[in-house]
MDTraj code that builds the backbone (N, CA, C; nanometers):
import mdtraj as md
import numpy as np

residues = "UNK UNK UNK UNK UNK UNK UNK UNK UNK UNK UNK UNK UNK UNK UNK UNK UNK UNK UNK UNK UNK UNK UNK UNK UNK UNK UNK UNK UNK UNK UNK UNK UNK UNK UNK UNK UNK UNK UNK UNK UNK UNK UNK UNK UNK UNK UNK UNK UNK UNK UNK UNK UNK UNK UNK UNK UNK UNK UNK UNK UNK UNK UNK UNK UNK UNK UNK UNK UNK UNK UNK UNK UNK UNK UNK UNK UNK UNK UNK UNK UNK UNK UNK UNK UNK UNK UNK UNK UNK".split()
xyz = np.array([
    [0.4923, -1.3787, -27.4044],
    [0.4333, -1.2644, -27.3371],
    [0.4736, -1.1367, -27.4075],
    [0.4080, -1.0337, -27.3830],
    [0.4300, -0.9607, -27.4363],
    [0.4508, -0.7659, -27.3669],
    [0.5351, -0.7156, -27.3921],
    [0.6145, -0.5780, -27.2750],
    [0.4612, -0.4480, -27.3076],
    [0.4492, -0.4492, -27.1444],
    [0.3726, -0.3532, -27.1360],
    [0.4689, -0.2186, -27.0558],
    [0.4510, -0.0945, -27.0631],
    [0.5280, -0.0070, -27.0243],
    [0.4365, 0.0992, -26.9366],
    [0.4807, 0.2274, -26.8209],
    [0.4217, 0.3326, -26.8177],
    [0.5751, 0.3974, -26.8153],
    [0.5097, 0.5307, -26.8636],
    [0.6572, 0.6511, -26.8741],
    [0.5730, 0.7760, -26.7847],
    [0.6830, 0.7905, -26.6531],
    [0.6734, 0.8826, -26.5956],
    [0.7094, 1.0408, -26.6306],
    [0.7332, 1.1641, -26.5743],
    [0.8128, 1.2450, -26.6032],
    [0.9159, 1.1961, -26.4952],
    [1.0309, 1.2702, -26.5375],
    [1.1419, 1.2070, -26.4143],
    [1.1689, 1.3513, -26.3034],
    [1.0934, 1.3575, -26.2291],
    [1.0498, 1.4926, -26.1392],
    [1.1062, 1.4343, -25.9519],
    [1.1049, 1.5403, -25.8876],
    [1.0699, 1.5247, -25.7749],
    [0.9368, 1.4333, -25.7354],
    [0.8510, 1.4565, -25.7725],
    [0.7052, 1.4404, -25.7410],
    [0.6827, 1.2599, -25.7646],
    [0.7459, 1.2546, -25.8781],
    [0.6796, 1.1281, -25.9569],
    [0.8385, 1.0079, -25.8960],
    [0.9422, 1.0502, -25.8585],
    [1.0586, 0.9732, -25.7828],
    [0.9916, 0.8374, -25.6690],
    [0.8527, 0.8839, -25.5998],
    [0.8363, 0.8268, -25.4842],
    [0.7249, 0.7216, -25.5794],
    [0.6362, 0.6993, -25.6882],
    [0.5984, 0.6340, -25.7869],
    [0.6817, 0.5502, -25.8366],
    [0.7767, 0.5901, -25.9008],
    [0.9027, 0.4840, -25.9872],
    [0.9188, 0.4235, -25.8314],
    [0.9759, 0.4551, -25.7451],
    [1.0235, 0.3649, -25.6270],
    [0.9530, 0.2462, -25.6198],
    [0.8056, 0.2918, -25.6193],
    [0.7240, 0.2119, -25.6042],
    [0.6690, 0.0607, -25.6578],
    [0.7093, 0.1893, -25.8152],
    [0.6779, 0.0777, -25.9151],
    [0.7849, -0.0761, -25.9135],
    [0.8898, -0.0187, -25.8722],
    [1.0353, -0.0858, -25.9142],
    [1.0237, -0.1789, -25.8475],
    [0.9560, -0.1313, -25.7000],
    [0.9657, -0.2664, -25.5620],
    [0.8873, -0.3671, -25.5688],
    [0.7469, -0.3007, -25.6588],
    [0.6281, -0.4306, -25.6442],
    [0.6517, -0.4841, -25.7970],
    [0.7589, -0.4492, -25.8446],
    [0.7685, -0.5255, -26.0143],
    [0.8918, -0.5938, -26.0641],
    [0.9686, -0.6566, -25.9297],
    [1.0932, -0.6732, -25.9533],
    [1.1306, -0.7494, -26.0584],
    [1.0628, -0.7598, -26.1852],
    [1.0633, -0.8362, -26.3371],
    [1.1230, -0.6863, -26.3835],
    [1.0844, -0.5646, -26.3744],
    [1.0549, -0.4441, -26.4670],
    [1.1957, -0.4036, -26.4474],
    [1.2287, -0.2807, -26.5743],
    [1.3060, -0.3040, -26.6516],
    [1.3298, -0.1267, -26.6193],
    [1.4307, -0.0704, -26.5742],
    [1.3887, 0.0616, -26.5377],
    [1.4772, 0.1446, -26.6540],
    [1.4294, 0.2265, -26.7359],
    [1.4931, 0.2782, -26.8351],
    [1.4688, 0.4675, -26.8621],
    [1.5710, 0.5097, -26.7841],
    [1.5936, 0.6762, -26.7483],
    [1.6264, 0.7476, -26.8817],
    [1.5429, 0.8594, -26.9448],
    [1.6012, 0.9737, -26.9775],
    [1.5872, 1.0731, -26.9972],
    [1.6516, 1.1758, -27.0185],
    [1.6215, 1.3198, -26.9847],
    [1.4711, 1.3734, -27.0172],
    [1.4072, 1.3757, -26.8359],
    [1.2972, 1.4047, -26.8592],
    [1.2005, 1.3142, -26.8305],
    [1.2200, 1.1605, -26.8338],
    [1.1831, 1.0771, -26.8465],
    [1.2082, 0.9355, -26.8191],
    [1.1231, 0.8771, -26.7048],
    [1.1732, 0.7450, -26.6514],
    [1.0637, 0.6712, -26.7443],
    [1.0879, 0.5649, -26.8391],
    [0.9834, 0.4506, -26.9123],
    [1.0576, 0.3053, -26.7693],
    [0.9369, 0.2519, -26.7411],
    [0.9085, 0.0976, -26.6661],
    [0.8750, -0.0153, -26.7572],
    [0.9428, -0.1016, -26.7740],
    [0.8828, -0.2140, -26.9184],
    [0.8815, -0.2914, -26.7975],
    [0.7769, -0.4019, -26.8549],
    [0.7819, -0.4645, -26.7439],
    [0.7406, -0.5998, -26.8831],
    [0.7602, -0.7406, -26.8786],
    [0.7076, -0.8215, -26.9559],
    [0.5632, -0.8847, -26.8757],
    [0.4689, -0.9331, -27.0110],
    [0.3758, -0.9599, -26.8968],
    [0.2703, -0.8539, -26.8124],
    [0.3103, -0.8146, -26.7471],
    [0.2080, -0.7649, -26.6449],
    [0.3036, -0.6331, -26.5340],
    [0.2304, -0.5186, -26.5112],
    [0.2575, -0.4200, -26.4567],
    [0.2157, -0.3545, -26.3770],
    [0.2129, -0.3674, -26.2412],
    [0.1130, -0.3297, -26.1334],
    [0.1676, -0.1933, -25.9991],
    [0.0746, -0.1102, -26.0737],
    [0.1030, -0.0024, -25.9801],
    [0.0064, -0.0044, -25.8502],
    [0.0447, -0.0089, -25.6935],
    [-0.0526, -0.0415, -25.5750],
    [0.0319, 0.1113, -25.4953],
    [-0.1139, 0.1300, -25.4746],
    [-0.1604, 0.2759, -25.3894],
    [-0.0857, 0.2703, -25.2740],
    [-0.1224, 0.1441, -25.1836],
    [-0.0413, 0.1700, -25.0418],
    [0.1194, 0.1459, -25.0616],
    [0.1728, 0.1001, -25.1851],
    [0.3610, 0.0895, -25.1600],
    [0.4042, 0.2742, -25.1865],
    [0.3168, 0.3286, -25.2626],
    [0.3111, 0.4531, -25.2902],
    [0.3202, 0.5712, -25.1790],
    [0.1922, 0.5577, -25.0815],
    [0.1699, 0.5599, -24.9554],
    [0.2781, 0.5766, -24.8413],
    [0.3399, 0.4432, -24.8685],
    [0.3987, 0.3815, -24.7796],
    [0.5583, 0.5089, -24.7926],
    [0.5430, 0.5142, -24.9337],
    [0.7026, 0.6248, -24.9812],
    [0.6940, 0.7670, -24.9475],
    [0.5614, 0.8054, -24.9499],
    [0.5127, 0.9485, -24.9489],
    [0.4656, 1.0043, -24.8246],
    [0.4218, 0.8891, -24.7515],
    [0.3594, 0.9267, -24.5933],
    [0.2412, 0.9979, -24.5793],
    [0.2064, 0.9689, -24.7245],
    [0.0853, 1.0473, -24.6966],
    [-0.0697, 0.9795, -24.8032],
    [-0.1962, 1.0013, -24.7942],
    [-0.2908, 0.9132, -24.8571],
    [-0.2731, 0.9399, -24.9906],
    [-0.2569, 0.8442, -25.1176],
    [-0.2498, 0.8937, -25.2594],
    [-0.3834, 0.8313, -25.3102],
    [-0.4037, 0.9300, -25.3863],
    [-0.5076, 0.8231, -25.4826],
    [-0.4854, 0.8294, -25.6231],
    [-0.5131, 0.6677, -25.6990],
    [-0.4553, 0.6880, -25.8170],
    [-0.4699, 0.8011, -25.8554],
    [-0.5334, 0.8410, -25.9208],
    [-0.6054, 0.9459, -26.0143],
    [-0.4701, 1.0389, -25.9878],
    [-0.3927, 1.0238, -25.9031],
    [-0.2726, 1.1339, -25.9350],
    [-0.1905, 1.1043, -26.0078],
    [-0.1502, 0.9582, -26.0539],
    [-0.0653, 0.9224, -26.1511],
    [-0.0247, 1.0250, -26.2825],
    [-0.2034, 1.0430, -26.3195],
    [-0.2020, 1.1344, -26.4145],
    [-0.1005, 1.2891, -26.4504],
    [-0.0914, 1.3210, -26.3223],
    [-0.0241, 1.4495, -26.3092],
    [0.1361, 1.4341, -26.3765],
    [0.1968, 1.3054, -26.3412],
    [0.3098, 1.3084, -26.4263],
    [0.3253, 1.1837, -26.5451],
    [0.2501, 1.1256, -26.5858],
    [0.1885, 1.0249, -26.6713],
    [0.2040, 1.0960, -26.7765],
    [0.3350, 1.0292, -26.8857],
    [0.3368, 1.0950, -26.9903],
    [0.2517, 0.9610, -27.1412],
    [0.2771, 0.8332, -27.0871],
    [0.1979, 0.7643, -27.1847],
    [0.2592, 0.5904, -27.0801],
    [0.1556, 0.5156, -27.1743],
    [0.1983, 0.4128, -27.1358],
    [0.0852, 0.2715, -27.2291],
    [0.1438, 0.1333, -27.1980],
    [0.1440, 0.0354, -27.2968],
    [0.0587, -0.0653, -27.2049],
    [-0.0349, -0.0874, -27.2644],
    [-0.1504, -0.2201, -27.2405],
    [-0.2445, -0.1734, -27.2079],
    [-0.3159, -0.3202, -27.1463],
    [-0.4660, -0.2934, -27.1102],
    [-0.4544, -0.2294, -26.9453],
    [-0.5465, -0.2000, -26.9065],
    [-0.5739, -0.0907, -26.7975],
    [-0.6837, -0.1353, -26.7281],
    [-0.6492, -0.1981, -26.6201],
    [-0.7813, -0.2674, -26.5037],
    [-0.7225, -0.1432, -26.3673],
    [-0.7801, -0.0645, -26.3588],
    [-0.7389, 0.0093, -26.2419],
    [-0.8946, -0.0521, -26.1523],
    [-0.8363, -0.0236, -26.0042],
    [-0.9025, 0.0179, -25.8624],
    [-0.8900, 0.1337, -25.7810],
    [-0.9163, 0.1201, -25.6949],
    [-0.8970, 0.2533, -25.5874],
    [-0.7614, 0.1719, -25.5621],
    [-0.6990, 0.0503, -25.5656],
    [-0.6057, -0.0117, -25.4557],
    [-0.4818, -0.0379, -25.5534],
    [-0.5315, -0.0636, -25.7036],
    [-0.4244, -0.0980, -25.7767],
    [-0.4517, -0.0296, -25.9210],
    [-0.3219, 0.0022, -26.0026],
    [-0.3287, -0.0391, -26.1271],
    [-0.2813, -0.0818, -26.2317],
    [-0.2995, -0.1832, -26.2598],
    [-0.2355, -0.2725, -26.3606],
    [-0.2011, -0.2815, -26.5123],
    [-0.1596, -0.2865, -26.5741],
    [-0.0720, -0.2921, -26.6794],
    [-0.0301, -0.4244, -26.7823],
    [-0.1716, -0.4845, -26.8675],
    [-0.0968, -0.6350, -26.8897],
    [-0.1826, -0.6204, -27.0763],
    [-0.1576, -0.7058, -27.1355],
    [-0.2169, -0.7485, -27.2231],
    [-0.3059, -0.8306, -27.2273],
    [-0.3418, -0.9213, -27.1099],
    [-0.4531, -1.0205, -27.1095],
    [-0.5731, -0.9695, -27.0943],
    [-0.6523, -0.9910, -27.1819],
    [-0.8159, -0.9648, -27.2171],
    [-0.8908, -0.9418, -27.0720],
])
top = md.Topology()
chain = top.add_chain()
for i, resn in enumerate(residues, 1):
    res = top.add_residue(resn, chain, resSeq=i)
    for name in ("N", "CA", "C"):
        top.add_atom(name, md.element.get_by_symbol(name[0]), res)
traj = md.Trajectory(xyz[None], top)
């Protein structure tokens, strides 16, 4: 398999995201630095709207990722509900 990644900024804002990410990816690999949280995850990487939700208390929709989304690794199947992170075709 092969490590797909997203790199947050490491902010207030984007804290309740990494939470997120960490809980629904308990494979992923959490790697902090100044400025900057990177998520490796092997395999497959799935960011879901309602664990997000669930941290923030309030409705997210992806499309905000972007706001602290500094780059990130693989293929890209997003929904309104999820988005994922893998190398498989």
């Amino acid at each position: 398999m092969s490590t797909v990644f997203i790199a947050l900024q490491a902010n207030e804002d984007a804290r309740p995201i990494i939470e997120a990410i960490c809980a629904d990816n308990p494979h992923a690999v959490l790697n902090e630095a100044p400025g900057m949280v990177k998520i490796d995850a092997e395999g497959r990487l799935v960011v879901r709207r309602s664990s997000i939700e669930e941290r923030l208390g309030r409705a997210f929709d992806l499309q905000e990722l972007q706001v602290n989304l500094i780059t990130l690794s693989g293929h890209i199947d997003e929904t309104e509900d999820e988005f994922t992170l893998s190398w498989n075709a």
